[in-house]
Each structure stands twice: as C-alpha cells, then as structure tokens.
N, C-alpha and C positions, 0 to 999 in steps of 0.2 A: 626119562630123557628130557633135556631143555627143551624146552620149544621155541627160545626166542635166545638166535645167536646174534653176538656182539665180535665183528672183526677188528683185533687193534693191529693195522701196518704200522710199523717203527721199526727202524733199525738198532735200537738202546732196547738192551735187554731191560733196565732200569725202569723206562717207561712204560712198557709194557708189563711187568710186573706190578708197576705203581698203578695203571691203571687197571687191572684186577682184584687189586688190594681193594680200591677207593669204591668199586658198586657196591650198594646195598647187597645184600642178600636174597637172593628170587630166583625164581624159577627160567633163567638160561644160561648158556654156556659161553665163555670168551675166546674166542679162536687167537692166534697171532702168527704174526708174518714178518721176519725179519727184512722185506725187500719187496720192491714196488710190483717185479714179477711175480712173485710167491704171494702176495696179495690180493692183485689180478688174478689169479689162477682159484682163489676161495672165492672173492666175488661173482666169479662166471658157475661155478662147481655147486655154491653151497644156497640157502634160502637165509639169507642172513636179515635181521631187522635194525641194525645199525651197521656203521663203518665209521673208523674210526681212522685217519689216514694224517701220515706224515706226510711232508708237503716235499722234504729233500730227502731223498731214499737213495741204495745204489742198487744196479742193474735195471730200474724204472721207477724215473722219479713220480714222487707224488701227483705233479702238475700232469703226468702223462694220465696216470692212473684215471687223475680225476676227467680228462678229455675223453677218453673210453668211456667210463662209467655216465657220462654226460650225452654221448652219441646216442644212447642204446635206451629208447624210451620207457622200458620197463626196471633196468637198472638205476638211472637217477630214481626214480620213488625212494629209492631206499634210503633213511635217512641217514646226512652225512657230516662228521666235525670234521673238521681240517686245521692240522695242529703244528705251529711253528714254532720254534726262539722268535725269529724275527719275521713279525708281522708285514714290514715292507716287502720280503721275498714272495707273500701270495699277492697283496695288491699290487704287486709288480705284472701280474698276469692276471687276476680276476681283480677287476675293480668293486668297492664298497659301493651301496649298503649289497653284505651278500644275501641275495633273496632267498636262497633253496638250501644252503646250509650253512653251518653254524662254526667260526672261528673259534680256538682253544689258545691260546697263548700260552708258552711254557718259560717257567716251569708255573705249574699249577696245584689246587688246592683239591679239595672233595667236593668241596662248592663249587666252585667254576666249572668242576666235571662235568656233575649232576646238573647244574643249570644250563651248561653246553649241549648236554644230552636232551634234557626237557626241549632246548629252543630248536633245535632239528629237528627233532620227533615234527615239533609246530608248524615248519618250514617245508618238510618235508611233503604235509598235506593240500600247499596253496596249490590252485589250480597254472599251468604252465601252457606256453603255449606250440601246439603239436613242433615237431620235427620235420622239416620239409626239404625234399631234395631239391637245390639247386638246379643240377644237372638236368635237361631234360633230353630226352634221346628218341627220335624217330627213324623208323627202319622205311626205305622207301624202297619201290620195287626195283631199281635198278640194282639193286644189292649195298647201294649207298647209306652210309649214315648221317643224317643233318644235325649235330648238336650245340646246343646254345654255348657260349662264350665263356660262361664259369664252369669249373669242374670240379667234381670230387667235393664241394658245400655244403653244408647243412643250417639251416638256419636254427642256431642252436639260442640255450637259455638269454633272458636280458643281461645273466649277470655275467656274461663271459664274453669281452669285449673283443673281438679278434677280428679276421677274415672271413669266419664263416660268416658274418652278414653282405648281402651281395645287394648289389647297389641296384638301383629300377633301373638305370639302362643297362647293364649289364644283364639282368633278369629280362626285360625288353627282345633280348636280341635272339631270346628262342623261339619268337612266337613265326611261325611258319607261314611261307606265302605259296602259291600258287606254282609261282618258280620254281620251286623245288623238285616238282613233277610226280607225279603219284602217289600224291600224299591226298587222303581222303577228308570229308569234311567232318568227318567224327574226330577222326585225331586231331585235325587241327580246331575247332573247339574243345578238346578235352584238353588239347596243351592249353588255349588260351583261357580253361577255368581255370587250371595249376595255375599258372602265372596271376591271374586275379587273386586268386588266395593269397601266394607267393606274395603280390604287391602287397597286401595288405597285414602281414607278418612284416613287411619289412616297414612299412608306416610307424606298427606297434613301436616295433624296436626304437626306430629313431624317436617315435617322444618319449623311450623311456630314459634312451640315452641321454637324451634333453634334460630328463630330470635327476639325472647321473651329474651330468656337467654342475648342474644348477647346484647341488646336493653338495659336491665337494667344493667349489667357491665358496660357499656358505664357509664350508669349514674351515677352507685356508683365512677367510678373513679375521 
C-alpha cells in the first residue's frame, strides 16, 4: 500500500487525470475529488502528504476549502498548491508573496508540477505562528457572560489578509475589571496573559503586513 497520498481537488476530469499522468513513479497513491465538498470530506478523513486544490470548484469553492484547512492547526501542515487559469482570482483573496503554499498556474507542464510540488513540500516546513482565539469569554457568578467585542476570530496565517486579524483596541476591550463583579484574580490575569500574547501576534502581523504593502509597490513600480 502507498504510504504517502497525494489529493488533487479539480472539477476537469482532464486535470486530474493530467496530474496523475505527470508524478514520477513512487511509492503513493493520488486520490481525486470532483468538488470542494468531496475534497473536504478526504482531507478531514484521510492522512494525506500533499493537496492539491482548485481554487474555483462547485458546491465549495477552493477559497473556502482553503479557510478550513487554514483554521485547523494540524491540517495547514500539510503541504498545499493552489491552482488557477487566473492567478488574479487567488490574489484577489490571499495576497502575494504566498508564504505556506505554493501557486500552480494552468494550464501546466511536468516541470512546473514537480517544482510546485518540491516548493510546498519547502513551504510547508516554515515555522508559523500559533492560532489564537480572539473571542475571550468569562462566566461570572451571576450566571452572566462578559465577552470581548470580537467574535467568532482567529488570528490566522500572515498570508491571508482578512478580518480575522483583530485590531489592539478591539482585542483591549476583553480585558476585565472589577466591575464585573465575581470575576476572580486568576481569570482576570490569565485573560490579560492571552491578550499580551494576543497583542503581540497582532504587532507580528502588522509588520508583516508592512512588508506585504512595501513588497507589492515594489512591484507595481
């Protein structure tokens, strides 16, 4: 039996065929998945060492697949190409340079496979930084809930520019006072360690950002 599967999502029977055709010869198996759902459903199911993901799928597009696979700290490891006709559809939603995986532009060679594949594997290994819930939530003894002003967040990769990064006052606004009434001093120094970490994930973020902005000026000039 393979030991090391390779998932190609694509809705073109063509490509998926082509991209079975184009691996060398070795010791694993290619899965394939007509649709962004049925793609999902082998990356949560199976132990796979690549994924191979279209970006515009039907019944769940690529962009969602990849937002799952990006929440869930154990599934981003896995390395990942991301493969369009038009490259503006993914920098439309994840901005350049991609740090954790590897773009395929279509249509493609054996070469650009192979080196797409080679540069996720690479990508794949950089160190990241954790997953942190926004949300923070304390149960106080009136039966009351206190919770900070963002919800439902994650402070997710540098390379996925969205809402999940939460701004220092809005992260600011969980940290707990006296008022609240029965809230003990443990909880409220274990929120305000989160929130120290918190602050300082979102520092990272913002110079990396910084060097996002800086990166593509370059290039428009």
């Amino acid at each position: 039996m393979a030991s090391n599967k390779i998932l190609v999502i694509d809705d073109t029977t063509v490509v998926r065929v082509k991209v079975r055709e184009m691996l060398p010869p070795g010791n694993f198996e290619v899965l394939e998945a007509k649709d962004g759902l049925e793609g999902l459903n082998f990356i949560l199911q199976e132990k796979l060492s690549l994924i191979m993901l279209d970006f515009l799928l039907p019944k769940m597009s690529g962009w969602e697949v990849f937002q799952k696979v990006q929440a869930d700290p154990e599934l981003r490891k896995i390395p990942l190409v991301i493969m369009s006709g038009r490259k503006e559809e993914v920098t439309e939603k994840i901005t350049e340079p991609f740090e954790y995986f590897e773009f395929l532009g279509k249509p493609f060679d054996q070469k650009q496979l192979i080196s797409a594949i080679k540069l996720a594997m690479t990508k794949a290994k950089q160190p990241r930084p954790e997953l942190v819930p926004v949300a923070a939530e304390i149960t106080v003894k009136n039966g009351t809930n206190a919770t900070s002003g963002v919800t439902n967040g994650t402070v997710a990769a540098p390379s996925v520019v969205n809402t999940a990064i939460a701004t220092p006052t809005a992260a600011n606004t969980a940290i707990a006072t006296p008022s609240a009434g029965g809230v003990s001093d443990t909880e409220i120094n274990a929120l305000n360690e989160k929130i120290v970490k918190m602050q300082a994930e979102i520092d990272g973020l913002k110079k990396q950002l910084t060097q996002v902005v800086t990166f593509i000026k370059q290039k428009i000039k």
